[in-house]
Every structure is written in structure tokens, then in C-alpha cells.
C-alpha positions as CSV (number, residue, x, y, z in Angstrom):
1,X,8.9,-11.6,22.9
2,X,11.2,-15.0,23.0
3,X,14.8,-14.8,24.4
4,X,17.1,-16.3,22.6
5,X,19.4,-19.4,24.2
6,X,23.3,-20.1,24.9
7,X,24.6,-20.8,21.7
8,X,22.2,-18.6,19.5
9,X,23.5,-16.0,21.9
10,X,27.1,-16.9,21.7
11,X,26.9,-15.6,17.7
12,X,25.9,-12.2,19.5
13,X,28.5,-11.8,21.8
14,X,31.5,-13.3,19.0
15,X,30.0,-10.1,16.9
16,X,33.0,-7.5,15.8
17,X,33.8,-5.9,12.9
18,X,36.8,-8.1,11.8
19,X,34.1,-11.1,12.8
20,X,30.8,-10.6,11.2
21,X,28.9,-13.8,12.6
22,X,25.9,-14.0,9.4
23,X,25.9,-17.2,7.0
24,X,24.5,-16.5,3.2
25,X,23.9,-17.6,-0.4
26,X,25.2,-17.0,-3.8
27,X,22.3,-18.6,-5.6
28,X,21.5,-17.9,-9.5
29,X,18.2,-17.6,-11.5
30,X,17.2,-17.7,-14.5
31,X,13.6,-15.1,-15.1
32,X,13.1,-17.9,-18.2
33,X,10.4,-19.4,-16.8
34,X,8.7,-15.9,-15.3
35,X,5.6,-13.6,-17.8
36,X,7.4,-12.1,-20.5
37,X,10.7,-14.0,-19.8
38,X,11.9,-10.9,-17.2
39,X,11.6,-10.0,-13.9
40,X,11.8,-6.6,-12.5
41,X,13.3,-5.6,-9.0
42,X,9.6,-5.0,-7.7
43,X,8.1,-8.1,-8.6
44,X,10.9,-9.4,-6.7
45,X,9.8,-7.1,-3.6
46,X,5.9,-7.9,-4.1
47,X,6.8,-12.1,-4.0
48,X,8.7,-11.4,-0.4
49,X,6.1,-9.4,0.8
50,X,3.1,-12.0,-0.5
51,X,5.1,-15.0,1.4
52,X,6.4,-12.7,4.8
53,X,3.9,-15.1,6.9
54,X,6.0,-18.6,5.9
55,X,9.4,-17.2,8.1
56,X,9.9,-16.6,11.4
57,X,13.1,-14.8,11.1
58,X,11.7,-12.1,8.4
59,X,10.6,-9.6,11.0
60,X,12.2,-9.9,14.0
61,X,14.9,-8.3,15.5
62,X,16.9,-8.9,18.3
63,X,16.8,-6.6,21.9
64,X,20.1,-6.8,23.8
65,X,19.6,-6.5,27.5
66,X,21.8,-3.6,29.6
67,X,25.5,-4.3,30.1
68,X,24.9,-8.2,28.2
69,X,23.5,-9.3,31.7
70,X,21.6,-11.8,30.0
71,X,20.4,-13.3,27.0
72,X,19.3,-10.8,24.4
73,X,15.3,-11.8,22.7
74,X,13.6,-11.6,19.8
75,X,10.4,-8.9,19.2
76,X,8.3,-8.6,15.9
77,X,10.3,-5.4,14.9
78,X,8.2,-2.3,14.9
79,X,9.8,-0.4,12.2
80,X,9.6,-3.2,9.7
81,X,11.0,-1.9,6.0
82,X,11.2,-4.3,3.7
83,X,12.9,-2.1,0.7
84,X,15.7,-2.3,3.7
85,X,16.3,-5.8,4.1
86,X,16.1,-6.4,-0.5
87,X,18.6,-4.5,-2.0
88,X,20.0,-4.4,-5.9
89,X,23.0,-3.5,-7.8
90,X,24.9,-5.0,-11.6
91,X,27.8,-6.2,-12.2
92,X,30.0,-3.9,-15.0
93,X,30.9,-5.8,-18.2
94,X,31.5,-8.1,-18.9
95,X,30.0,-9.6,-15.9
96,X,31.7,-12.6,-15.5
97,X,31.9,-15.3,-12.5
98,X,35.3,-13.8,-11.1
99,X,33.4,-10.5,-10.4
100,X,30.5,-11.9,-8.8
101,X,32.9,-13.6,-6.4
102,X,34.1,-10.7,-6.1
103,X,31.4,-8.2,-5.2
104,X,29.7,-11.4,-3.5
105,X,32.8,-11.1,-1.1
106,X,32.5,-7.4,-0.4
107,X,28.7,-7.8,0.6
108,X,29.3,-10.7,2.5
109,X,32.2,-8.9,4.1
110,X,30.1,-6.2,5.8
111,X,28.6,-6.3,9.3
112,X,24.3,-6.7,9.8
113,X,22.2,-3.7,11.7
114,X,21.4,-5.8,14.5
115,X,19.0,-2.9,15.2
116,X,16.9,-4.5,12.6
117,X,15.6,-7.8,11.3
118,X,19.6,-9.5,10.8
119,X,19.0,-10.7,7.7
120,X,19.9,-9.2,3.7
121,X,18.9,-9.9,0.1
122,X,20.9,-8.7,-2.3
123,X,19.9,-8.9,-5.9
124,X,22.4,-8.7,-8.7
125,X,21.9,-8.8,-12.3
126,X,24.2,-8.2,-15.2
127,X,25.7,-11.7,-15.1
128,X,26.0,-12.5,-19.4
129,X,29.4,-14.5,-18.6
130,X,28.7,-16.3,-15.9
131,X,29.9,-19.9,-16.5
132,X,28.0,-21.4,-19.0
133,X,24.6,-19.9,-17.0
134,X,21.7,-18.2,-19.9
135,X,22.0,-14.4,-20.7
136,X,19.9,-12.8,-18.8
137,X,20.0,-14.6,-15.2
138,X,20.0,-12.7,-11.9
139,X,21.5,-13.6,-8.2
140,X,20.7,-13.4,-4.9
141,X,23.0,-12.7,-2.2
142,X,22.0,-13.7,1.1
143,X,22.9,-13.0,4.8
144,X,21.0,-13.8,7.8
145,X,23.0,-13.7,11.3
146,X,24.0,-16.8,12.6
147,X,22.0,-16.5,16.0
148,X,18.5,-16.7,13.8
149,X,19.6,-19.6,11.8
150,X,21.9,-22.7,11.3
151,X,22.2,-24.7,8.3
152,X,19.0,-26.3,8.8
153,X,16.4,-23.9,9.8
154,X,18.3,-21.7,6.7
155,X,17.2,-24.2,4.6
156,X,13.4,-23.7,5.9
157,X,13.8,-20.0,5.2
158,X,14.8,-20.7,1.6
159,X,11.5,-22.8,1.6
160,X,9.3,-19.5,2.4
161,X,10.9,-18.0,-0.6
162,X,10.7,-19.7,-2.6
163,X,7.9,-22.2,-4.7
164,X,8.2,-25.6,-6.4
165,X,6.4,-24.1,-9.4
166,X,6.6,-20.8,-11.1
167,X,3.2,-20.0,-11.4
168,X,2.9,-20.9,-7.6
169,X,-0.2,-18.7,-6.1
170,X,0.6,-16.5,-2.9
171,X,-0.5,-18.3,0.4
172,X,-4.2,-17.9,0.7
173,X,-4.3,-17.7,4.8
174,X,-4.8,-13.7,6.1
175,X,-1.0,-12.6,7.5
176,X,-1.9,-12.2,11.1
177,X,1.3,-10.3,11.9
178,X,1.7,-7.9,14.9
179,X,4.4,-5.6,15.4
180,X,5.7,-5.4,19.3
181,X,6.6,-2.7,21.6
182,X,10.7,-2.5,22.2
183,X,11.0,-3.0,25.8
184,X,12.7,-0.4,27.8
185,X,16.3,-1.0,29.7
186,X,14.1,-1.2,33.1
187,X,11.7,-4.2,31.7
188,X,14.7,-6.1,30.8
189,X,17.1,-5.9,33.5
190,X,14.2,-7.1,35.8
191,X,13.6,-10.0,33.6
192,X,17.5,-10.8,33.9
193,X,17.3,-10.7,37.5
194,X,14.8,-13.4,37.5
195,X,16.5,-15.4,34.9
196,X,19.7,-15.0,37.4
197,X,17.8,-17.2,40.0
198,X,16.5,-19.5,38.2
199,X,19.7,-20.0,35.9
200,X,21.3,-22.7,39.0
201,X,18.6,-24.3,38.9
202,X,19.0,-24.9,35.2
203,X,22.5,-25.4,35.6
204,X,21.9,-28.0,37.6
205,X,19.5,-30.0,35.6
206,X,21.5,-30.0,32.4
207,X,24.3,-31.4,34.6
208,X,22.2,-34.2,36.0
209,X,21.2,-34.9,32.2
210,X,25.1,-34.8,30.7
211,X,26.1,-37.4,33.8
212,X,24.4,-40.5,31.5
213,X,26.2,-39.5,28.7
214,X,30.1,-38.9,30.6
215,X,29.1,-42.3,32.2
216,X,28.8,-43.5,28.3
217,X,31.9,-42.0,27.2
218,X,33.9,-43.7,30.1
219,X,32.6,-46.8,29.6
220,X,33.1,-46.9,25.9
221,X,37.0,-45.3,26.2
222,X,37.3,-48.7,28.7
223,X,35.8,-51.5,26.2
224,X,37.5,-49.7,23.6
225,X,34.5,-48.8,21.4
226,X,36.6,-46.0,20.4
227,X,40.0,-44.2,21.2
228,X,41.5,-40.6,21.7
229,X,44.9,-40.2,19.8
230,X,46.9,-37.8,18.6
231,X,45.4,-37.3,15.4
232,X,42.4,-35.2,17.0
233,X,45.0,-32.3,18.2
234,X,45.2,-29.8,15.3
235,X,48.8,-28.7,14.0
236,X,49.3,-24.8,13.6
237,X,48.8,-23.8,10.2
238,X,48.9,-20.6,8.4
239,X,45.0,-20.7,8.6
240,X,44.8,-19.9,12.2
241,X,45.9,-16.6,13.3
242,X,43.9,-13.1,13.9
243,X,42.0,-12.1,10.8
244,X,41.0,-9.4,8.8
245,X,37.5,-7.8,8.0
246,X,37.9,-8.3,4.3
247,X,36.7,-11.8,2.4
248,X,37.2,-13.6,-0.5
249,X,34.8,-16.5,-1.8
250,X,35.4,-19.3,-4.1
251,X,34.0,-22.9,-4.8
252,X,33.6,-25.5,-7.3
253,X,30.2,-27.8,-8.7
254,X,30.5,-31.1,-9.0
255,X,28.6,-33.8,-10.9
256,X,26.7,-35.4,-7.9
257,X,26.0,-38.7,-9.2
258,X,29.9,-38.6,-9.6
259,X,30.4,-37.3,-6.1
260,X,28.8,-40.2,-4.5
261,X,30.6,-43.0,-6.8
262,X,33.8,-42.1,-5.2
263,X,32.9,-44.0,-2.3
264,X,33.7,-47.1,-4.3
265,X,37.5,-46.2,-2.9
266,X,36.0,-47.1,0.5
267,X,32.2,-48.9,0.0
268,X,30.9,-48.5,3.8
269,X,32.3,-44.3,3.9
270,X,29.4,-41.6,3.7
271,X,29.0,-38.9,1.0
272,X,30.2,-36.8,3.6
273,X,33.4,-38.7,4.3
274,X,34.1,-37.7,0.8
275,X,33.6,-34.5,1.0
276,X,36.3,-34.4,3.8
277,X,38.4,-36.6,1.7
278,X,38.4,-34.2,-1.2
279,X,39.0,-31.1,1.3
280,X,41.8,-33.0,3.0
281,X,43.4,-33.6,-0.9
282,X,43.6,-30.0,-1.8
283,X,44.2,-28.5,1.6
284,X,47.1,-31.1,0.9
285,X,48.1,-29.5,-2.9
286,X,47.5,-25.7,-1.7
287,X,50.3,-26.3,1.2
288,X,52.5,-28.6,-0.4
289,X,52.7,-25.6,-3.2
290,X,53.6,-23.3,-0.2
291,X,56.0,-25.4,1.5
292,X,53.8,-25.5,4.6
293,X,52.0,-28.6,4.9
294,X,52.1,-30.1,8.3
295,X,53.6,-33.1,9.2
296,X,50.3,-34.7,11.2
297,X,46.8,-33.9,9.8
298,X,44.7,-31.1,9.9
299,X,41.1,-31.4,11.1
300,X,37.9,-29.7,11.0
301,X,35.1,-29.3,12.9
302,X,31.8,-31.2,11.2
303,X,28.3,-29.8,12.8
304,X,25.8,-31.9,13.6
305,X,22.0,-30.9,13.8
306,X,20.1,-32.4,16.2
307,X,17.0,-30.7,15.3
308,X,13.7,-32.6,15.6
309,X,10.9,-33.1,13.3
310,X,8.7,-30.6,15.7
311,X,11.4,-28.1,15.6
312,X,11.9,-28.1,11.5
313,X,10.7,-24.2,11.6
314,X,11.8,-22.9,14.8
315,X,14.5,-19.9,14.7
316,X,18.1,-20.2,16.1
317,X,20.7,-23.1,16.2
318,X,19.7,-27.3,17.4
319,X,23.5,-28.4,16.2
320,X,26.3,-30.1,18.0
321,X,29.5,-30.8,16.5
322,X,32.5,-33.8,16.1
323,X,36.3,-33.2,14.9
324,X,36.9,-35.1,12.0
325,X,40.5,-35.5,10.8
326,X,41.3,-34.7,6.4
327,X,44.2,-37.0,5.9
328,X,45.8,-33.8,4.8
329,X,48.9,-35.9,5.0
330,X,48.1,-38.6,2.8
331,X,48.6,-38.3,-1.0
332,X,46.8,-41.5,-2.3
333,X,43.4,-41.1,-2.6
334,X,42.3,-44.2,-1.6
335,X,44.1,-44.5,1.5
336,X,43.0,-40.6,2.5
337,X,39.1,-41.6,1.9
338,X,39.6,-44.7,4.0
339,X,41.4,-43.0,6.9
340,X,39.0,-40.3,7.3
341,X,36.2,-43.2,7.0
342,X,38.5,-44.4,10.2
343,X,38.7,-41.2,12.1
344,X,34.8,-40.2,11.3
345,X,33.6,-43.5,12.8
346,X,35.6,-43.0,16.1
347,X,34.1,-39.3,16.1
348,X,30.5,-40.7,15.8
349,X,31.1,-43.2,18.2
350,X,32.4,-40.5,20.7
351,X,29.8,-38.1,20.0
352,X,27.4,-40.7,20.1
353,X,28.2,-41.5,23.5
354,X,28.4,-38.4,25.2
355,X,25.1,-37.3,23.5
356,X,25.2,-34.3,21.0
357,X,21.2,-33.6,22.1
358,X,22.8,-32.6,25.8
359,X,26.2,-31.2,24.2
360,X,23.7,-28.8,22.7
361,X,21.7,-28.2,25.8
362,X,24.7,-27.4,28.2
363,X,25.6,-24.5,26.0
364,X,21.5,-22.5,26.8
365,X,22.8,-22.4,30.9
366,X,26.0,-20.4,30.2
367,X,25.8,-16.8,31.2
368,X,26.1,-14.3,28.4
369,X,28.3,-12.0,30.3
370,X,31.1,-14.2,30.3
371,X,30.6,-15.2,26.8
372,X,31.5,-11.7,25.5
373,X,34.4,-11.7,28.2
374,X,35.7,-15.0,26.7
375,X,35.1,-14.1,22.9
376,X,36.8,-10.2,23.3
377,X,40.1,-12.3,25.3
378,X,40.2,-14.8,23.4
379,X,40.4,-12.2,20.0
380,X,42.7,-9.5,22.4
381,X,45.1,-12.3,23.6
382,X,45.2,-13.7,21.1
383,X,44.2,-17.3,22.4
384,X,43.3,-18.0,18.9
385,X,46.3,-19.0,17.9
386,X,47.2,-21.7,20.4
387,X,43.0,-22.2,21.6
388,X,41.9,-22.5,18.4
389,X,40.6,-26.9,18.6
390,X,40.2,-27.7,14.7
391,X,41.6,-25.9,11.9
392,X,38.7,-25.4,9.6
393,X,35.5,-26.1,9.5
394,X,33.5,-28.3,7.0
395,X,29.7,-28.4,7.0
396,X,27.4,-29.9,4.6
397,X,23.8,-28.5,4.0
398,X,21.8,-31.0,1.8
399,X,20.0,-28.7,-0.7
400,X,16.3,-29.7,-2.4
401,X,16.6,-32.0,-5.1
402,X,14.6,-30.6,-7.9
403,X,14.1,-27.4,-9.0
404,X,12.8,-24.1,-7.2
405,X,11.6,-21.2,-8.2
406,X,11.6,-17.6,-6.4
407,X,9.4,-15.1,-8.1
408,X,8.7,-17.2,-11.1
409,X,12.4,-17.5,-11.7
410,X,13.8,-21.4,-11.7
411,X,16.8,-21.8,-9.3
412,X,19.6,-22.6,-11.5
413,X,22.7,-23.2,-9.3
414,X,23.6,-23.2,-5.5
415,X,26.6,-21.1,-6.9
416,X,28.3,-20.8,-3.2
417,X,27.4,-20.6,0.5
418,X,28.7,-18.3,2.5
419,X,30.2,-18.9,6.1
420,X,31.1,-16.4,9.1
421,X,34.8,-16.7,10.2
422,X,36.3,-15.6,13.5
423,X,40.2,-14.8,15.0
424,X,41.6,-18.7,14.4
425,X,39.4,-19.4,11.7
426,X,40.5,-17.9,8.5
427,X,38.9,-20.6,6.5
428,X,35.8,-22.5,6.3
429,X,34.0,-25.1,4.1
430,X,30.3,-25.5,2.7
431,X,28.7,-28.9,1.2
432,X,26.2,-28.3,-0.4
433,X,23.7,-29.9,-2.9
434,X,20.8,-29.2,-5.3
435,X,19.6,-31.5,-7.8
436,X,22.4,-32.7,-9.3
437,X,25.2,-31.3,-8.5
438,X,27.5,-31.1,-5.2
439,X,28.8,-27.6,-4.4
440,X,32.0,-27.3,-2.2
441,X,32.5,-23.8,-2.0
442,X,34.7,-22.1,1.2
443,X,35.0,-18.9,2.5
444,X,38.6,-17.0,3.6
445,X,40.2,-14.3,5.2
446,X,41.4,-11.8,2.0
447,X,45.1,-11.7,3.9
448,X,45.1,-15.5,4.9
449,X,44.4,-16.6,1.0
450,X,45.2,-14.1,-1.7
451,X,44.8,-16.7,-3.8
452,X,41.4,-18.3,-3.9
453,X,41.1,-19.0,-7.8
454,X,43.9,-21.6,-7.0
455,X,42.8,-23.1,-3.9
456,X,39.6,-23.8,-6.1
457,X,41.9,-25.7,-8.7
458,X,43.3,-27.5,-5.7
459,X,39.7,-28.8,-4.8
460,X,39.0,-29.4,-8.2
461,X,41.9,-32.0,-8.8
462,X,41.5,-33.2,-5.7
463,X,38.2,-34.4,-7.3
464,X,39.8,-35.1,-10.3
465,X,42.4,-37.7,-8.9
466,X,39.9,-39.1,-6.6
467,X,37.3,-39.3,-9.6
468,X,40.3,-41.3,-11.4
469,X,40.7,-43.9,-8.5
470,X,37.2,-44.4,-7.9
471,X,36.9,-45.5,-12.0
472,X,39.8,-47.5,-11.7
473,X,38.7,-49.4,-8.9
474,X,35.1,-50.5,-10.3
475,X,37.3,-51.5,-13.5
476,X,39.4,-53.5,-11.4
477,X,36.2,-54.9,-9.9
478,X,34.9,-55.5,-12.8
479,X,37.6,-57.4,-14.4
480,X,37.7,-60.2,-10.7
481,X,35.8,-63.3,-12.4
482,X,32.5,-63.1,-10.4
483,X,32.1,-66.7,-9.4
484,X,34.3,-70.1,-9.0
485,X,34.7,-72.2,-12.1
486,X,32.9,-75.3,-12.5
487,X,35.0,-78.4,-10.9
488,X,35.9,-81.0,-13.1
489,X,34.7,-84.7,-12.9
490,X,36.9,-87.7,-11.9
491,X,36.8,-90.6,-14.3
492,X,35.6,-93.5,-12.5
493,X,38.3,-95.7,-11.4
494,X,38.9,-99.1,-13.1
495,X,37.2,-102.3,-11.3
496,X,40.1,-104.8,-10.0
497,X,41.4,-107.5,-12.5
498,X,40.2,-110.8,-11.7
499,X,37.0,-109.8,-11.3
500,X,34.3,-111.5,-14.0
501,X,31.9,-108.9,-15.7
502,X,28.3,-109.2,-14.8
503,X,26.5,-110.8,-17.7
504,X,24.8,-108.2,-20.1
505,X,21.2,-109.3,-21.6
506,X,21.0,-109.0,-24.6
507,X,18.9,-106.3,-26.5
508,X,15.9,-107.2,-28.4
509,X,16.0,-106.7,-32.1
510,X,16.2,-103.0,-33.3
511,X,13.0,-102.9,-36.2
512,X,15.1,-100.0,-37.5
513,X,17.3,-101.1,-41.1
514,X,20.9,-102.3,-39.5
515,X,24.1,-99.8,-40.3
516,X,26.7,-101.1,-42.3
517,X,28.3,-103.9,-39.3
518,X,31.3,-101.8,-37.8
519,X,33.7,-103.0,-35.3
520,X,32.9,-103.3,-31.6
521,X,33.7,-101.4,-28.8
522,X,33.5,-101.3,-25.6
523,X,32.4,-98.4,-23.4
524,X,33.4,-97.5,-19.6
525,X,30.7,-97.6,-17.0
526,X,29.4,-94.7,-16.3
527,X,28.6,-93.0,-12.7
528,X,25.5,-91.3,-11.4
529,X,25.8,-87.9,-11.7
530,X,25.3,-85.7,-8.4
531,X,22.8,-82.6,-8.4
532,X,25.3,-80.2,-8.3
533,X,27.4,-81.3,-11.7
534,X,24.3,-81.8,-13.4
535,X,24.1,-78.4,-13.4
């Protein structure tokens, strides 16, 4: 039994039924490479069971504690089913990629039991017109609740599922798996007791540890190592009011080695400045269409893992997080790429300072009791519209970069990733990549965007023209002479008149035959030439 800490816990108490907090996949296979070219739901189901040992998060399930008086943990679930967790349905004809959006929406749109293992697999087949994917491939979609998993750690779970070979063998080590008793209400409310003791205590420490980093942040606001300014304060936009239970999912794949030439707009920005740049353009298309963009910019909130090497496998969230301004106010794509260079540079530099390690570590002292007070007033008040610090959010989840394989079917496509939204939130973004190609794919309340087929155009132009500028540039680059020309020599100046010519030897005679006698003349005296123009 492991309790979970302050911000895996937070995803708990933020749980309603207009505010599913679970993360997921839409990820596509093709059974090419599998025996006989096919794959049947149950080999599917023996593969899971054969690699249940790799994942933490597989077979436990969380036990809330009486009346949320503290931190809910994690037991190796008794009741274990794993026909539960792997579900499977088709796709009518003609099976195409707006219907898998579709019904990858509705699935993603429904709450986990968190009376069992929070996590789903949903397998869908019937995908014949699916983009330009072979007859014949399959999907996955995925949900795991966000209080097992962040980005990171969900890309260690895709790891247990999945081999870098299709004929990979099952794991040869005996599964030493347990099941646990559920503790009753008394076991748990004494354990809370103790944890209330001790919980000033930690309280206290994390403080002591944040006072290094607030000393950091001062000092850096003073020598100006970065600045607070208006841009950081988000503008209301349509995006950030109460939402609905129902989803809609969208996204776009992008040639990666592409992706990452469009930082010849702005050589020293990151792929993920980018990223933001290319949200920030069609954020700016989709409102301008709607007569609603906002004078200043929008922002969105970036996370940032601070997950060690030793805790690459561990359940639950290691991630802090900086507000990065989109330029959603800028047009050119040149100029929006270098301003959100700008503004990502200050966030670093902020987040840098204070310490996103002990930004993370504050959050595991907070009581959950007041956590669930603050998340139902902030959703009954409706805080959300006037609390609410960013307007979307934008993460980016670097995927493997060759091909996987999940029971002996290769891994065609990252399609989409699915994000949980909350009251304030009605729109999030995904980064994502996998071999190569770069996924940006979002997820949005059904009532906020009716429309998400266009708001996908909008990213992909928004690619497009940024695409365009980054060409032009390197041909405008190209086309700059790469070094100075040569500088011409000075003739030698003539000597003074008056001055007598030195005497000139004469020549012994030539054994050659003489030319035909032509007439004289004289030549100039020539310098010594330097190094430099003897080259």
C-alpha cells in the first residue's frame, strides 16, 4: 500500500462528471507484420496479460480515505479483471477518420471506475478509410487517470506494451504479483490522523527548501535576468467558461524533419517554441474567423517534467509548469516564432530560478480536504472564468523514434492524444512525435468548438505559412555571397623623375635560336607579393 502525493491527488479531488481527469491515445496498427497477417481480440488479451509485470499502474487501484481527510493510496487491486480494463467495438462503414474521431471522443468523454485499476483499452477495428492507413489496421484507444500517470511515466507504460520487434518473446522472469487486502474505513482514518501530525512538519521543510529559490527569483527580477509584464495575464476568450461532459477530438501530422526546419525563422528557438508558434497562428485564424480574437495574446500553460533518471518508472506526476505566451496577435510568422522564442526564454529563466523541482514538492504538503473544497468552488462559483491563469494548455510528449509493435502489430501512427479538460479549460493541446512525424492534435469542449474539422485546417495553414517562410528564408540565405571578395592590388607607384635607373647587367647569351628581333619594351617593376594575395 503507497499513498499517493499533492498533485497526483489533486487529479482526484478535480474528478466530476463534466471533468473526467484521464489522459489517452488514439494510436493505429497495422496486424501486417503479425502470423497470418491478422490479429484476433484474444491475442491481443493474451500479449497484455504476458507483459502485466513491466507496469506499475496495470493493477492497482486507488482507496480514498473517509470524508477525503487525507490522501487517497494505491493497493494491488484484489478483484483484478483484465477482460474489464480491454474492451472492443468497429467502426460502421465506411469507417473513415471522421468517425474514429468521433467515437474516439465519446470513449474519451466518459468517466473511469475509480473502484478499479483507472485505466482503459479500447480496441477498434473496421478502419478501411482511414487516411491513407492499409485495409485492415486496428486502434487502440487509451485512458489512464491523470493521478497514475503524466506525460512521461505514460510513455513508460506504452513501453510495457508494447515490443521493438514483432516476434518479441514474453518476459522470461516469473510475475511475482500479489493482490492486497482493501483496508477498512477504521485502518485509514488512523493513518490520516498520523499523517495530520506530521504534515507541519513537512510543511515546514518544503518551505525552508522554496526560500533558496524566492531568494533566486528576487534577485534575478532586480539584475533584470528576466521581467514580469503584461503579456503573462491571459485575456478572456470564448475558451474559458464552464464546460460540458461531451468532447470532440481533432489533430494534424506533420512531416517532422519539416517541423524542426521552421526554426530557420528564429535559429536559437526550440522545436517546442514552434509548436507554440504554430498553435498561436491558428488560434489566431480560428478567432479572427469568429470576430473574437483578443487584442493582447493568449497564453498557455507548458508542463515541465522534472522526473529523474531513478524515477523513469514510478507511478503518478514529477512535472512543474511555465506560461508561455502564442503571439496569438501576431500575423507574420516570423515575427510570432521570434516573440514566443522571447517570452519562452523569460519563462525558463523564471522557472529556473524559483526551481520547478520545489514548485513540484510544495504541492505533496497540501491537504486534500481543501483541495476538493477549492476544485467544487472554484467549478460552483464559477471562479473559472475570472481564476482561470492561462488559456490553454500545450504539452509536448516526445514519442519513440522507430517503430513499435504491440501484439505483433507495427505502430503506424500516434494518430491523437487525448487530454482531460476542466471548468476554464475548454481546450487543450498535445505535441507529440513518433518517428517521423510531429502530431499536434487538441482536445475540446463539444459546446466550446462545434467545429473541430476547421480548427484543424487553422493548424494546418498555420503550418503551411510558417513552412513557406522558413523556405524562403534559407533561400534568402542562400542567395547572401558567403564570403568577401578578393581585394584588388595597387599598381606600384612611379619612382620620382630625376632619379637615374640602377644599371641592369646584362644577360648571358640565350643557346636557344633568336626570335625574329622585335621592338623593345620596357616593363614596370614589379612588388613582392604578400601571403594573403598570393592566395
Amino acid at each position: 500500500m503507497r499513498q499517493l502525493q499533492g498533485m497526483d491527488s489533486s487529479f482526484v479531488a478535480m474528478e466530476s462528471p463534466n471533468s473526467p481527469m484521464h489522459i489517452g491515445s488514439l494510436l493505429i496498427y497495422n496486424p501486417a507484420t503479425a502470423p497470418s497477417g491478422f490479429v484476433r481480440f484474444k491475442d491481443i488479451l493474451q500479449f497484455f496479460e504476458s507483459r502485466m509485470q513491466l507496469s506499475k499502474t496495470m493493477r492497482q487501484r486507488l482507496v480514498r480515505v473517509p470524508f477525503d481527510l487525507d490522501y487517497p493510496y494505491w493497493i494491488e487491486d484484489p478483484n483484478f479483471d483484465l477482460e474489464y480494463h480491454v474492451r472492443h467495438v468497429a467502426l460502421p462503414k465506411p469507417g473513415d477518420w471522421r468517425q474514429l474521431c468521433i467515437q474516439a471522443a465519446r470513449i474519451h468523454s466518459r468517466p473511469i471506475d475509480l473502484t478499479r485499476p483507472p485505466w482503459e483499452f479500447t480496441v477498434i477495428e473496421g478502419l478501411d478509410n482511414v487516411r491513407n492507413f492499409p485495409k485492415g489496421c486496428w486502434a487502440f484507444v487509451t485512458k489512464v487517470h491523470h493521478s497514475a500517470i503524466d506525460g512521461m511515466s505514460g510513455i513508460d507504460l506504452m513501453e510495457a506494451l508494447h515490443t521493438l520487434a514483432p516476434n518479441t518473446p514474453p518476459p522470461n522472469a516469473p510475475d511475482t504479483w500479489k493482490p492486497e487486502k482493501i483496508p477498512g474505513p477504521a485502518e485509514l482514518l488512523g493513518k490520516s490522523y498520523f499523517n495530520a501530525i506530521l504534515n507541519p512538519l513537512k510543511q515546514v521543510q518544503v518551505a525552508a527548501q522554496a526560500v533558496p529559490g524566492v531568494a533566486n527569483a528576487i534577485k534575478g527580477l532586480v539584475s533584470r535576468d528576466f521581467k514580469l509584464t503584461s503579456d503573462y495575464v491571459p485575456p478572456r476568450t470564448r475558451f474559458n467558461r464552464s464546460i460540458s461532459p461531451h468532447r470532440v477530438v481533432e489533430g494534424r501530422s506533420f512531416n517532422l524533419g519539416e517541423f524542426k526546419s521552421i526554426r530557420a525563422l528564429s535559429p536559437k528557438a526550440k522545436v517546442n517554441d514552434v509548436a507554440l508558434a504554430i498553435i498561436g497562428g491558428a488560434l489566431h485564424k480560428y478567432l479572427t474567423s469568429k470576430d473574437d480574437l483578443p487584442k493582447g495574446t493568449m497564453t498557455a500553460m507548458a508542463p515541465i517534467s522534472v522526473r529523474s533518471e531513478g524515477e523513469k518508472g514510478d507511478m503518478g506526476n514529477q512535472v512543474a509548469a511555465m506560461i508561455a505566451p502564442l503571439g496569438t496577435h501576431i500575423e507574420d510568422p516570423a515575427e510570432r516564432l521570434a516573440y514566443v522564442f522571447g517570452q519562452t526564454s523569460n519563462s525558463k529563466a523564471m522557472t529556473n530560478a524559483l526551481g520547478a523541482r520545489t514548485m513540484t514538492e510544495v504541492s505533496k504538503v497540501n491537504p486534500l480536504l481543501y483541495m476538493a473544497l477549492g476544485a467544487q468552488l472554484f467549478s460552483r462559483v464559477s471562479l473559472a472564468h475570472r481564476a482561470m491563469p492561462f488559456n490553454t494548455v500545450v504539452t509536448n510528449v516526445p514519442g519513440p523514434p522507430v517503430h513499435i509493435y504491440s501484439a505483433s502489430s507495427r505502430m503506424e501512427s500516434m494518430a491523437l492524444s487525448l487530454i482531460c479538460l476542466t471548468d476554464g479549460l475548454g481546450l487543450a493541446h498535445v505535441v507529440q512525435s513518433y518517428v517521423d512525424e510531429a502530431i499536434i492534435s487538441f482536445t475540446a469542449c463539444r459546446d466550446i468548438l462545434p467545429d473541430p474539422d476547421f480548427y484543424a485546417e487553422c493548424l494546418q495553414d498555420s503550418f503551411d505559412e510558417m513552412l513557406a517562410a522558413a523556405k524562403a528564408a534559407n533561400t534568402a540565405s542562400a542567395a547572401k555571397p558567403t564570403s568577401k571578395p578578393a581585394p584588388q592590388r595597387k599598381a606600384p607607384a612611379r619612382k620620382a623623375a630625376g632619379k637615374p635607373r640602377a644599371a641592369v647587367k646584362p644577360k648571358a647569351p640565350s643557346k636557344r635560336k633568336p626570335r625574329p628581333e622585335t621592338k623593345r619594351t620596357l616593363t614596370k617593376k614589379t612588388t613582392k607579393q604578400s601571403p594573403k594575395e598570393s592566395k
